[in-house]
C-alpha positions in Angstrom: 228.1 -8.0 -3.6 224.7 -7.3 -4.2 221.7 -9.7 -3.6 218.8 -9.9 -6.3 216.3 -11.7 -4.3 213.2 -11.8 -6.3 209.9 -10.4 -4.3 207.0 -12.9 -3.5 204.5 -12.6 -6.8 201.0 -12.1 -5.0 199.2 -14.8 -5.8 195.4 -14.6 -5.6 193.3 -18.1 -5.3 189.5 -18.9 -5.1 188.6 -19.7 -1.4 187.2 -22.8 -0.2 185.2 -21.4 2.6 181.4 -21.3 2.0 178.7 -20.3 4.3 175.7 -22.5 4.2 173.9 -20.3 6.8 172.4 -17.2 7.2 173.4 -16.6 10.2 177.0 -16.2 10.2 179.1 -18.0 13.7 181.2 -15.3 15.5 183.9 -17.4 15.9 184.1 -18.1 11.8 186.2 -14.9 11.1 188.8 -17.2 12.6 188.2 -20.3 10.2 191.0 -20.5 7.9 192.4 -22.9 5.4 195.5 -23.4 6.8 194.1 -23.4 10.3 191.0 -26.4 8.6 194.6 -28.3 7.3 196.1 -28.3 11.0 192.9 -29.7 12.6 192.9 -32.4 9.6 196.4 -33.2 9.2 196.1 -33.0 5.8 198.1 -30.9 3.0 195.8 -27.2 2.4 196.3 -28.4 -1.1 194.3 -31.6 0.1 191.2 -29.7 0.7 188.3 -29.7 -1.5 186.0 -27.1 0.3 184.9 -25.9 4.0 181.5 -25.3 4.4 180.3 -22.8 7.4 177.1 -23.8 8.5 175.0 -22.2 11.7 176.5 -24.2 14.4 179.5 -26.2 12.8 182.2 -26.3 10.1 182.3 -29.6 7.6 186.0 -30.1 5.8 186.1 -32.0 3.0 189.1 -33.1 1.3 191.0 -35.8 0.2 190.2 -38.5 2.5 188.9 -36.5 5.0 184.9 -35.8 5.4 185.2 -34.1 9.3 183.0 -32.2 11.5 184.8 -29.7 13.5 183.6 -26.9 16.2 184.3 -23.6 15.6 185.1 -23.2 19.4 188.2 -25.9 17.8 190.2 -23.0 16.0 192.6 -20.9 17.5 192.4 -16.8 17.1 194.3 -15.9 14.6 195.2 -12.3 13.3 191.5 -11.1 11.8 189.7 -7.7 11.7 188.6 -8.2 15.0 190.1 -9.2 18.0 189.0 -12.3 20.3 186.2 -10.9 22.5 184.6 -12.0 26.2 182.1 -13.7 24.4 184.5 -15.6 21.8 186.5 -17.1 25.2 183.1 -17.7 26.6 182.1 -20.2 23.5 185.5 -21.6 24.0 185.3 -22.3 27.1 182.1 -23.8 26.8 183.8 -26.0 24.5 186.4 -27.7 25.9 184.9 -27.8 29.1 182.3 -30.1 27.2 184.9 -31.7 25.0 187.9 -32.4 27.6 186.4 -31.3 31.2 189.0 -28.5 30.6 189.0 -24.8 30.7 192.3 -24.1 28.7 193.2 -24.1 25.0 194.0 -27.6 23.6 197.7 -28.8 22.8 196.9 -27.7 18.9 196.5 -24.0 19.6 200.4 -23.9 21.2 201.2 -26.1 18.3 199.4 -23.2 15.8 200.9 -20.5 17.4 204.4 -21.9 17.3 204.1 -22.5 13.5 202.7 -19.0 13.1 205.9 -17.6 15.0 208.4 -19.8 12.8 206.5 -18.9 9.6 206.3 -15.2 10.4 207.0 -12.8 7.1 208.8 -10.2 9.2 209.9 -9.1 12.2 206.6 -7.0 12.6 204.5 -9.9 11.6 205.9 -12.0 14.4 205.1 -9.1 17.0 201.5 -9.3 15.8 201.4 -12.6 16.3 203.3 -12.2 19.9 200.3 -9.8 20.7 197.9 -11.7 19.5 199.2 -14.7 21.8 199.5 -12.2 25.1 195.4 -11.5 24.3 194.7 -15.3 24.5 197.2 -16.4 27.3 194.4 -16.3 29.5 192.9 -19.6 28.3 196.6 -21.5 28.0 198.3 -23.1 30.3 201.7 -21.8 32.1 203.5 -24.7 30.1 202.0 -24.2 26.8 202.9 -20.3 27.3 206.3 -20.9 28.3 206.9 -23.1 25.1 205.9 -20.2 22.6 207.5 -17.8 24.8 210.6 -20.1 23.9 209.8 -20.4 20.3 208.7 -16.3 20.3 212.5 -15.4 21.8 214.2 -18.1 19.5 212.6 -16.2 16.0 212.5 -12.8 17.8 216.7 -13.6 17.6 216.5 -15.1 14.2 215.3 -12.0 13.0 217.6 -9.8 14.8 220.9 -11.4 13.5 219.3 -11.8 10.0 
């Protein structure tokens, strides 16, 4: 029997993401939409714009007017890959924010999404690699859970 799955239509939207500033943040390659709805816990959908200024990011969306650090989202896979200095600012954030000097609880939660929502097999390694860069900022028991998830949808696609 022969399968007629449809492929994905390419869908091309307008972003939200506007830089107020002309000096661009290194860490706002790594400000996404999706990545703005996690922080929020809103819907992507929900979210009227994100504006970039010099020193901090502004969401705005339905019900939600929020202020949020740059140092707050997680690497994700950009042109670039996280640098010294992008796990320096990082640092310097959380050590400010929660006297701590490894990732918050949402990054594992991020990366876990990113591995169950991966496209394909090679998409998830990126994403695997992409976690083994930053594993020096998270903690043993954050790693072991998305070594976990990473192993469980590493399977998935194996037997798929």
């Amino acid at each position: 029997m022969l399968s007629t799955q449809q492929p994905k239509s390419l869908v091309i939207k307008e972003s939200k993401i506007v830089h107020k500033s002309w000096i661009v943040h290194p860490l706002a390659r790594f400000v996404t939409e999706e990545t703005a709805a996690m922080l929020c816990k809103i819907d992507e959908e929900e979210i009227y714009k994100i504006s970039c200024w010099r020193y901090v990011v502004h969401v705005h969306g339905k019900g939600v007017s929020r202020f949020v650090s740059y140092a707050d989202f997680p690497a994700i896979l950009a042109l670039n890959p996280p640098t010294p200095e992008d796990f320096a600012l990082w640092r310097k954030r959380w050590r400010t924010k929660s006297k701590s000097k490894q990732a918050p609880e949402f990054w594992t939660n991020f990366y876990k999404q990113q591995f169950q929502k991966a496209e394909s097999p090679g998409n998830l390694l990126c994403w695997g690699k992409l976690v083994a860069l930053v594993k020096q900022v998270m903690s043993s028991e954050a790693l072991q859970r998305l070594r976990e998830v990473y192993k469980r949808e590493k399977y998935a696609w194996q037997h798929f």
